[in-house]
N, C-alpha and C positions, 0 to 999 in steps of 0.2 A: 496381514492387514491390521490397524492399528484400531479400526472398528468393529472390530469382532471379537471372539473370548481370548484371553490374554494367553501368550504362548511365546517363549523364545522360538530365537531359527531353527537350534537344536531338540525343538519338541516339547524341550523341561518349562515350566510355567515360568514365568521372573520370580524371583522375588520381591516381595510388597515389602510397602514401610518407604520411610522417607530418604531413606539410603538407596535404597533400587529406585526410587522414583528421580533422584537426583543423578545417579548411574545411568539410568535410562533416560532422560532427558540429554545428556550430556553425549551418552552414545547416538542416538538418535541426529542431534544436531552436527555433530562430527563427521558421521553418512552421508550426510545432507548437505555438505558444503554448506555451511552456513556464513563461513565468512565469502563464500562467491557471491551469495543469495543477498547479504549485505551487501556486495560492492556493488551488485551491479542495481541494486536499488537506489544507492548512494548517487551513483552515475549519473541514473534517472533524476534524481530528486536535485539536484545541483544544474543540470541543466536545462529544469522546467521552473529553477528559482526566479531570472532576471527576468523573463515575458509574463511570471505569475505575477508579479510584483509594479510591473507595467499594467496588465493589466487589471490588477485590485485598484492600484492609484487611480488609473482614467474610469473607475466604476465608481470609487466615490465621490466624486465629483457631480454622480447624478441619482445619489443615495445619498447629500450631507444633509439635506432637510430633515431626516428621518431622526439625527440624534442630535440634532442643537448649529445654531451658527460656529460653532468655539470650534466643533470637530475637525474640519481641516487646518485649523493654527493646529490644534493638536498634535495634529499625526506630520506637519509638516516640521515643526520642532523635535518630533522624534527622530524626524527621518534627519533631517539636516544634523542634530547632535551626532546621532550615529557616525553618520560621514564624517564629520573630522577626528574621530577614533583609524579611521580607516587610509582618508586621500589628503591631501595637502590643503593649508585654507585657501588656496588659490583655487586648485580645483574645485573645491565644494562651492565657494562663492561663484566661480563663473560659471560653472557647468550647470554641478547637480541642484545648488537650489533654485535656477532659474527655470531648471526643467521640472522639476518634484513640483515647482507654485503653478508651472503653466499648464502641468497634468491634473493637479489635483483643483483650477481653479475652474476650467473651462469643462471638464467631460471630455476629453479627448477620444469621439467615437471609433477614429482611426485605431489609433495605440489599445482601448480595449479589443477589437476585432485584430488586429494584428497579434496580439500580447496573448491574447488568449487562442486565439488558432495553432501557435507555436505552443503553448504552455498546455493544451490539449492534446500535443501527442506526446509529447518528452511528458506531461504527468501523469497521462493515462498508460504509457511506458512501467513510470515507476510503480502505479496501482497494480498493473500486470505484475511486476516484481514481486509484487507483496503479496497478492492470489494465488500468484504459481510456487509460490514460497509453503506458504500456508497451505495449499491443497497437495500439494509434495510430500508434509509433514505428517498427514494424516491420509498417507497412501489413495489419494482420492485423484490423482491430478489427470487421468485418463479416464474420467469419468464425464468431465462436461466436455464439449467441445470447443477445438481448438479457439475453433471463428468467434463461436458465442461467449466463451471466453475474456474473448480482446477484447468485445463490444461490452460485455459486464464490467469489465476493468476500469473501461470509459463510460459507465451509467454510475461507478463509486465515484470516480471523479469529481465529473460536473454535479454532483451532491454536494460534494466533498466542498468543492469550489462556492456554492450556494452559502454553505456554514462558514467560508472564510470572508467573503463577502458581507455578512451580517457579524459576524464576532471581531472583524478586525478594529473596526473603528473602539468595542467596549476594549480591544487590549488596549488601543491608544488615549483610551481615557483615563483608563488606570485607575488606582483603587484610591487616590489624591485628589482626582476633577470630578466623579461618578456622584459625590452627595452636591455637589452646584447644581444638579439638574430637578432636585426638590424643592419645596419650598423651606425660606430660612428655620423657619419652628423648629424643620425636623434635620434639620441639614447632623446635628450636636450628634444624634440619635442615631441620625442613619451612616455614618461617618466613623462610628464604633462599630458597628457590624458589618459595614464596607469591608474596613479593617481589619476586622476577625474573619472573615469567611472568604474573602477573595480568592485570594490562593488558594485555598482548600476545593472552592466551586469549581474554581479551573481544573485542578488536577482530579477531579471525581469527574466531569464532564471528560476528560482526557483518556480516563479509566472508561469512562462507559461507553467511548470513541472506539476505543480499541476493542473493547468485548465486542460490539457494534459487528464489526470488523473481520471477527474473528468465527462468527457467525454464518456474516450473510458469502462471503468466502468459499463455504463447502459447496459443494453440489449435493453430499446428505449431510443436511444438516443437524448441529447437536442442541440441546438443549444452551439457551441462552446464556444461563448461571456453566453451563460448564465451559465456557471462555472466561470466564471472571478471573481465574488463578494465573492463567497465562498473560491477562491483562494488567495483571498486580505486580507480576513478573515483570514484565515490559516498562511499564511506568516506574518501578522500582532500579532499575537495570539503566532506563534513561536518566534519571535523575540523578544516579553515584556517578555515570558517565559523565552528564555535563561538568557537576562540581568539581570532578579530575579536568574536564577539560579549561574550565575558567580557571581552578592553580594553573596548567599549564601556559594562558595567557597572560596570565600576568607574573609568570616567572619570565617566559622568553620576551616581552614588551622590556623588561631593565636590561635581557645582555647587548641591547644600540638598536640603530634606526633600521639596519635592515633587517635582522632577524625578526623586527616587530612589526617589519611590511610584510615579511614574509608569511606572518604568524595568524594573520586573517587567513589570507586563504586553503590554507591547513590545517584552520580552524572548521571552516567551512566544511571541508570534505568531511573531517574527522566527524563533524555534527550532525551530517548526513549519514554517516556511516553506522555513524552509536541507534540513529533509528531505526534504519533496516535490521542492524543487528538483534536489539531491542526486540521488536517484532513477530522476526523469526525466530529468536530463543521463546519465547512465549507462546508460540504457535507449535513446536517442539514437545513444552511442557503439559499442553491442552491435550496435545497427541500420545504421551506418556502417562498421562492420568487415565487418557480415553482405553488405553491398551491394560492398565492396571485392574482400572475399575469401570468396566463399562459402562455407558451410561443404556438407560431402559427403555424401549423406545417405543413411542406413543401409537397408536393406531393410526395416526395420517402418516408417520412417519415410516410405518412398515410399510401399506400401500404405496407411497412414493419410493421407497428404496427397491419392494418389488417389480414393483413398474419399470424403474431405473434399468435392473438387471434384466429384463423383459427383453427391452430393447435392445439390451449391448447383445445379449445372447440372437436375437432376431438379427440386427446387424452381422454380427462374425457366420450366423448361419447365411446368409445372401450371398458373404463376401468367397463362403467356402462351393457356393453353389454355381457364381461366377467361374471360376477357379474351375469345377470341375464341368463345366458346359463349354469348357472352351478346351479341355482335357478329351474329351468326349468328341467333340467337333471336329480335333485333329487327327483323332484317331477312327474315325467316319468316313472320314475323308481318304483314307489309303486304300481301299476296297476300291471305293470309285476311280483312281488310279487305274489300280491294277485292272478292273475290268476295261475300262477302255482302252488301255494299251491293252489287251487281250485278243478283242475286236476289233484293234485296227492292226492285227496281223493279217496277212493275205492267209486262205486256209487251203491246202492241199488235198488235190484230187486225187485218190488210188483209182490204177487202170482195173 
């Protein structure tokens, strides 16, 4: 167990220090199918994209009052740019920007109730991927239940969806339109620390996402700060990924028109993929620190861990008592048999 005192399989303790810590993360992750635990998060994450995405658009439509009139040009010039990286200007002009203005102008309560009913099980799929990943990790995944489980999976979610909800429209303002929304005096002012800290806020908010994450995930849960590394990990790991993956767009975009139609949606997957991955190496790493250096655990955390094992032990004793009452019942049973077939032989008279 990767939460108890640190012990190889063969009995001998690991070795500490940054060598066995990177040894054993790497072993750890290697057990673990880690590239399974990525695909199939990938999977997930790709097919709860297009109804997530339907339904954020038909949600701001009835959230644009909230950050300025501009906000839907905004996010409608992103989305339309985008698209002709991707479809033909034919297609973007007839299709997609007539539907992107009519979702995002009216509220389309359909298209969020639709968009989102489909995007709640393909993404609460993929949350499951990421929990059963992580509690894999850290030897815990027979610990919560299956059902309650799923149902926890889909309570990160629709959080999850709440935060993308209120932060999409600030990505689509960007760190360019964000000082318009001050008054002119301060616009100079606040327009150089927009500047300075944007990026930064995001990927500290991305980092505290995933510690987040990494966290509420166990069923015994660790100290906060000790998902931090794994979250450093993961954000670190994402981010050399993507920059591999934009060289790789834009080398295959020069060799012609197909390989660069081709080259989105292999983008896609890959982008999905570099996350789960991400994720799960970080969750690996949390698990390997956890096995190195334990971490010390607080007074509510013994009572609930005790509690925990109360149960599972009360459980497997019911499950073994079932088991032997019905052991017990069959073999009860043959006596009763045998005596009635006993008695119902006719009995013989000596003269």
């Amino acid at each position: 167990m990767s939460d108890g005192h640190p012990q190889a399989a063969d009995g001998v303790a690991p070795r500490r220090g940054p060598g066995g810590l990177v040894k054993r993360t790497f072993k750890r992750a290697w057990d673990g199918s880690i590239f399974s635990e990525a695909a199939e998060a990938a999977f997930w994450q790709t097919l709860s994209l297009p109804p997530l995405l339907l339904g954020l658009l038909g949600s701001l439509g009835f959230v644009s009052g909230w950050f300025g009139p501009h906000i839907l040009d905004e996010v409608q010039d992103r989305i339309v740019g985008f698209s002709f990286t991707i479809f033909s200007d034919n297609v973007v002009r007839d299709i997609v920007t007539p539907t992107v203005e009519d979702i995002l102008r009216t509220g389309r309560g359909e298209v969020v109730s639709i968009g989102f009913l489909i995007s709640l099980w393909a993404g609460s799929s993929a949350m499951a991927s990421f929990v059963d990943a992580i509690t894999s990790a850290h030897d815990q995944y027979t610990v919560r239940n299956p059902v309650w489980q799923r149902i926890f999976a889909l309570l990160l979610y629709m959080v999850s969806l709440v935060g993308l909800i209120v932060g999409l429209p600030l990505l689509a303002l960007g760190p360019d339109i964000l000082p318009n929304f001050f008054p002119a005096s301060w616009r100079e002012q606040v327009s150089f620390y927009v500047d300075l800290l944007y990026y930064p806020t995001l990927g500290i908010l991305a980092l505290l996402a995933v510690t987040t994450l990494y966290k509420l995930a166990l069923p015994r849960k660790l100290p906060w700060h000790r998902g931090l590394p794994g979250a450093v990990l993961a954000v670190a790991v994402f981010l050399l990924s993507s920059s591999l993956l934009r060289l790789y767009i834009e080398w295959i975009t020069t060799t012609g028109y197909t390989y660069g139609a081709l080259a989105t949606p292999i983008a896609l997957l890959l982008f999905t993929f570099f996350i789960g991955f991400a994720i799960v190496l970080g969750a690996h790493f949390n698990a390997a620190i956890q096995e190195l250096w334990p971490a010390k655990m607080t007074r509510r955390q013994r009572r609930r861990w005790r509690r925990l094992e109360m149960e599972r032990v009360a459980e497997h004793i019911r499950a073994e008592n079932v088991t032997t009452d019905g052991v017990i019942s069959e073999n009860s049973d043959a006596p009763d048999v045998a005596r009635t077939e006993s008695s119902s032989r006719p009995t013989q008279t000596h003269p």
